[in-house]
N, C-alpha and C positions, 0 to 999 in steps of 0.2 A: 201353511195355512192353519194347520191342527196348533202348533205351537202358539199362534198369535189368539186363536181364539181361546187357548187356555188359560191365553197372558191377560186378555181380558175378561174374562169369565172370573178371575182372579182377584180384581183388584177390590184393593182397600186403601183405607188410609194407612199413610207412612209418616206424615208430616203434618202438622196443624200449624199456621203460625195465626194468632190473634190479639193485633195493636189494644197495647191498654186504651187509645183512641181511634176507635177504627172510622174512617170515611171508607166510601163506593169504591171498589175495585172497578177499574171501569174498560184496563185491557192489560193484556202482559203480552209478553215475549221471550225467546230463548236465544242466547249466546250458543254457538256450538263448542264453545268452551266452558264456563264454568257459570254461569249467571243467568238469575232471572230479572226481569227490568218491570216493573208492575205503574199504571199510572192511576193515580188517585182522583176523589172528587172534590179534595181540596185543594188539587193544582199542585201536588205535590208528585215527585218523579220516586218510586224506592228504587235502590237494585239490593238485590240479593245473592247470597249463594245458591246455586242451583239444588246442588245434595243435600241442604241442609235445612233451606230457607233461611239462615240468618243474615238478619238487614248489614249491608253493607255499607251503605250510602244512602243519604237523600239530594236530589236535586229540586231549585228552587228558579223560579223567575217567570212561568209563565202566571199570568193573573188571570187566564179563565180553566176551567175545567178541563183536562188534557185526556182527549180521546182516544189517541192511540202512541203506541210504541212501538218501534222497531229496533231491534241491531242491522248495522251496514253489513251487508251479503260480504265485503269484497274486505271489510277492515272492521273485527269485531270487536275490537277497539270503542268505535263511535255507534252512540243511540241516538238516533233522533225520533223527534215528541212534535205532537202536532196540536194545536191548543185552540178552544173559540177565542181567542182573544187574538186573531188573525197573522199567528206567527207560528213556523216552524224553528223547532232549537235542535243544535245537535253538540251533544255531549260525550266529553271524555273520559270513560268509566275507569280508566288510572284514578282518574284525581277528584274521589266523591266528595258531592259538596261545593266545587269549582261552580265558577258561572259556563255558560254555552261557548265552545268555540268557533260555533257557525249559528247564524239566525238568518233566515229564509221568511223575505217578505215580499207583497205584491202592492196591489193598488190599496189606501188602504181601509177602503168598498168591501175587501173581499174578506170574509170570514169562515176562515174553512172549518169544514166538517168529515174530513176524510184525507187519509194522504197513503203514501209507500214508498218505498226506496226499490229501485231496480236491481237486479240480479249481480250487476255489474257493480254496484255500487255508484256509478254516475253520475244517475238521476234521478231527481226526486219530484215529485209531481203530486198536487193536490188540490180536491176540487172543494169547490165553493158552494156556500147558500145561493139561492137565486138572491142577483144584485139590480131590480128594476124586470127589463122582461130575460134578464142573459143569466146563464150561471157556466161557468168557468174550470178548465183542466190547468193549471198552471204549472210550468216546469219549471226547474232549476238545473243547471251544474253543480255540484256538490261539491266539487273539487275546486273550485273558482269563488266559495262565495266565504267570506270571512265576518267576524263578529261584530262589524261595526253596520257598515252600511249593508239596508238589510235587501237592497234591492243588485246586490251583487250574484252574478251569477245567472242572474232570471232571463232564461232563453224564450220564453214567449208564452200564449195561451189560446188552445184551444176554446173557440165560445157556442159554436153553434148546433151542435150533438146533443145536449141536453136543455131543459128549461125550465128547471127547478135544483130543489138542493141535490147536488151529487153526492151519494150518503156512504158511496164505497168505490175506492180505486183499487186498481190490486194488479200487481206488475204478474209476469211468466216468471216463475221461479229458475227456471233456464234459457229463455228468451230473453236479452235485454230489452227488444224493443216490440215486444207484444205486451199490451196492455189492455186492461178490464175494466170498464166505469160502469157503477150503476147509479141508479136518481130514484127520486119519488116520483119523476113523471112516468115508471115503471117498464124504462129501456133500459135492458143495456148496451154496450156498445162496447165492439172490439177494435183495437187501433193496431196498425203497425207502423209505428215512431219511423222506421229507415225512409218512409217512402217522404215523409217531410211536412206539407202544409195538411189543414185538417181534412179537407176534402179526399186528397191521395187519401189517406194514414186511416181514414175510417174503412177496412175490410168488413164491417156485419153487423146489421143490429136484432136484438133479438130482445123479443116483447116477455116479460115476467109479469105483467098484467096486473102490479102491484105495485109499492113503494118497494125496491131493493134495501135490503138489509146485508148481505155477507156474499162474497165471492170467494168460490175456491177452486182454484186451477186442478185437475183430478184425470185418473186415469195411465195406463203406462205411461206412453207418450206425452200425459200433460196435456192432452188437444181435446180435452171436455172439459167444462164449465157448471160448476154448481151454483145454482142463487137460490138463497132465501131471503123471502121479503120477510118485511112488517107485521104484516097479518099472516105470518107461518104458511105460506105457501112455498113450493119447491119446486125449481124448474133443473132440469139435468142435459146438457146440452153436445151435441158432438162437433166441433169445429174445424175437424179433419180434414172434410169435403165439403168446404163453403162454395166451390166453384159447381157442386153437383143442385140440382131441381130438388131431390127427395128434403122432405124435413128431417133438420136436425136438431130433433126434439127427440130425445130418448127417454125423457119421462119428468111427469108436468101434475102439478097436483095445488088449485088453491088454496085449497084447507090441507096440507099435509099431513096436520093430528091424525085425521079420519083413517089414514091409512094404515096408522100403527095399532096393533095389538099390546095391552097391559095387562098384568095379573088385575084380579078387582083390588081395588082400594089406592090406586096409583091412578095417576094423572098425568095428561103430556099438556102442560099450558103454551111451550112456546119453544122456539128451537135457538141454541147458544148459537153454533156454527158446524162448519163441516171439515172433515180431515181426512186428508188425503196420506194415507200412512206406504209410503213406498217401498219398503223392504216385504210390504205384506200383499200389496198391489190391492190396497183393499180401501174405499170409501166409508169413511165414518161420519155419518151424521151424528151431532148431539144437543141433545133436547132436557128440558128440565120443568119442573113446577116450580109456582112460586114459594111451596113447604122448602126446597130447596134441595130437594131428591135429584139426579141426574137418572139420564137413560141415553144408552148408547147405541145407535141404531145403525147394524148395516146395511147399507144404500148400495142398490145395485141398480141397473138400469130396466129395473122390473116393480122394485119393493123395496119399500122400507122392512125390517124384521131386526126384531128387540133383541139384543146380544145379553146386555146387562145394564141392570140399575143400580146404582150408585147411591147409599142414603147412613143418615149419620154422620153429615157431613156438613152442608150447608146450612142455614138457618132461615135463606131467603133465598131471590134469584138469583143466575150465577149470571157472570154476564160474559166471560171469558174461558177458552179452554184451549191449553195447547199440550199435544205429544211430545216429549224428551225420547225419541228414539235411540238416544244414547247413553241413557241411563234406564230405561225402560218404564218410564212415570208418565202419569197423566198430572198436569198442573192445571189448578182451577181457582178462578178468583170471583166475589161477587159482591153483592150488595151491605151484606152481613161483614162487611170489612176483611174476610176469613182470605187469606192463602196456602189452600190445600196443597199437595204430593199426592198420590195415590199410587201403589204399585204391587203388584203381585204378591199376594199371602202374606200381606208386609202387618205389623206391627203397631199401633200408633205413638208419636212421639210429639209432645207439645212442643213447640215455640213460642215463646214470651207469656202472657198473662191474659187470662180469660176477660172478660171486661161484658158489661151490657152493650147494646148493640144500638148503636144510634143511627134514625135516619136523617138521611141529608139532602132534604127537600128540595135544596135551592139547586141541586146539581140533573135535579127534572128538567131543569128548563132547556137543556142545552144536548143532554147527554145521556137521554134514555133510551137503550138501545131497542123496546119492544114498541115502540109506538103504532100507534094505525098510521093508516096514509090521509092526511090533511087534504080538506075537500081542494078541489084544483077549482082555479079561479076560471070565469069564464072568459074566453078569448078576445075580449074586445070589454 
């Protein structure tokens, strides 16, 4: 524990990389082998070298703004990209630059805004805008659906669990078939897939009393649940003993700012995500301004308390952050087009060419990840 808080107590930059044309970073991801997969707000896919950051690849084909990114748990091989323009792609990082070797489609009503690949690699599932009064969990086989026909593979959809946009799903990183939804009607809802139709398969819901923004599976065991909403609130949840009376609410906070301590002249505007660092058995929250400062908070099921801030780095919002625990780096991407490294007592070393910093207004409409919660319509 002394160790990891050295390691973060530590960090600086290691790595800048800065597109002579930068659009929104809008999410990355890590290969446990060599690569980072970053998705842009020009609908463009990069992947990178993970050590290095240099651009390996671009992929091409979705035409709306691509929200999220994953590598397949089971075959790190394949990335699949989740797009508004109502399709999932899934791509073969051999061959940068290729088209999709899998495309994953539904009704075609449905316009997702959230998706994830299960632990197993199997199945992939993503949920939808509100489509009329319904919004939707929609799965696939992964392994069953090929590149032409896009409705190959689609095992079915959950509809009646939420009723609004579902703005985050998020599989059990070792459970294949536990699963995590949140919505802006500010439930979330835990499933377990084995038991079958949706009614079985819904074990718990649990009120975040907000729009859900980020979900993160936490704790030894993995059987506690982090969400932050929209409006920076934080809910910390134990799912251990759903069959027991007591609350399992381990700790709940609307305005989560409030609770964090800064030096003066620093500001906690809004929170990235949360990480769940397992060799350290330790919960990281991470929060940032929109100066583009980070602060890395440890969450425990009592407090938030400020580990370290991060600055000299960004230039705007960050909107992405993920742990390389095996390289020992924190990767961050944001609005400022910037794909940082950061790593203990480390050095800095540019990547590509400084440039002004353009913003890319049109990529608001679809893909902002701090928004408030949109007033809910009235029932009738």
């Amino acid at each position: 524990m002394d160790s990891f808080d050295a390691t973060f107590k530590a960090l600086s930059i290691s790595r800048r990389l800065q597109p002579e044309e930068p659009s929104y970073i809008l999410d990355l991801t890590l290969s446990p082998e060599d690569f980072v997969a970053v998705s842009c707000s020009d609908g463009a896919v990069r992947l990178h070298a993970k050590e290095t950051l240099r651009v390996l690849g671009e992929y091409q084909g979705h035409t709306g703004a691509v929200f999220g990114v994953r590598f397949c748990p089971s075959s790190h091989d394949l990335l699949f990209t989740g797009s508004s323009d109502g399709l999932l792609r899934c791509w073969d990082v051999r061959q940068p630059g290729s088209s999709a070797v899998r495309v994953f489609g539904s009704d075609p009503d449905h316009v997702y805004c959230s998706f994830d690949v299960s632990c197993s690699g199997s199945v992939v599932c993503a949920g939808t805008e509100q489509v009329g009064d319904d919004s939707f969990l929609v799965f696939w086989d992964s392994r069953m659906t090929g590149g032409g026909a896009k409705k190959e593979g689609l095992l079915g959809v959950y509809s009646e669990s939420h009723n609004d946009d579902i703005t985050v799903v998020r599989f059990h990183p070792k459970q294949a078939d536990r699963l995590a939804s949140g919505s802006t009607d500010g439930l979330v809802n835990v499933f377990d897939l084995s038991l079958g139709e949706e009614d079985n398969a819904l074990v718990t819901t649990c009120n975040c009393e907000s729009s859900a923004s980020t979900l993160c599976w936490t704790g030894k065991n993995q059987d506690q649940l982090l969400c932050l909403t929209h409006d920076e609130g934080l809910q910390l949840w134990d799912l251990s003993h759903l069959d027991s009376d007591d609350s399992f609410t381990l700790f709940g906070s609307s305005d989560a700012r409030t609770l964090v301590s800064l030096p003066d002249g620093t500001s906690l505007d809004y929170f990235v995500s949360g990480l769940w660092l397992e060799e350290a058995a330790r919960l990281v929250v991470v929060g940032g301004s929109h100066s583009g400062e980070l602060h890395l908070l440890d969450c425990s099921s009592t407090e938030l308390k400020l580990m370290k801030s991060l600055s000299g780095g960004h230039a705007s919002t960050v909107r992405c952050v993920q742990w390389d625990s095996v390289g020992g780096a924190l990767l961050t991407g944001g609005e400022d087009g910037q794909l940082l490294q950061w790593k203990a007592r480390a050095e800095e070393i540019r990547v590509g060419k400084k440039d002004n910093y353009k913003s890319i207004s049109s990529v608001q409409l679809k893909a902002k990840s701090h928004r408030k919660q949109r007033e809910k319509k009235p029932p009738f």
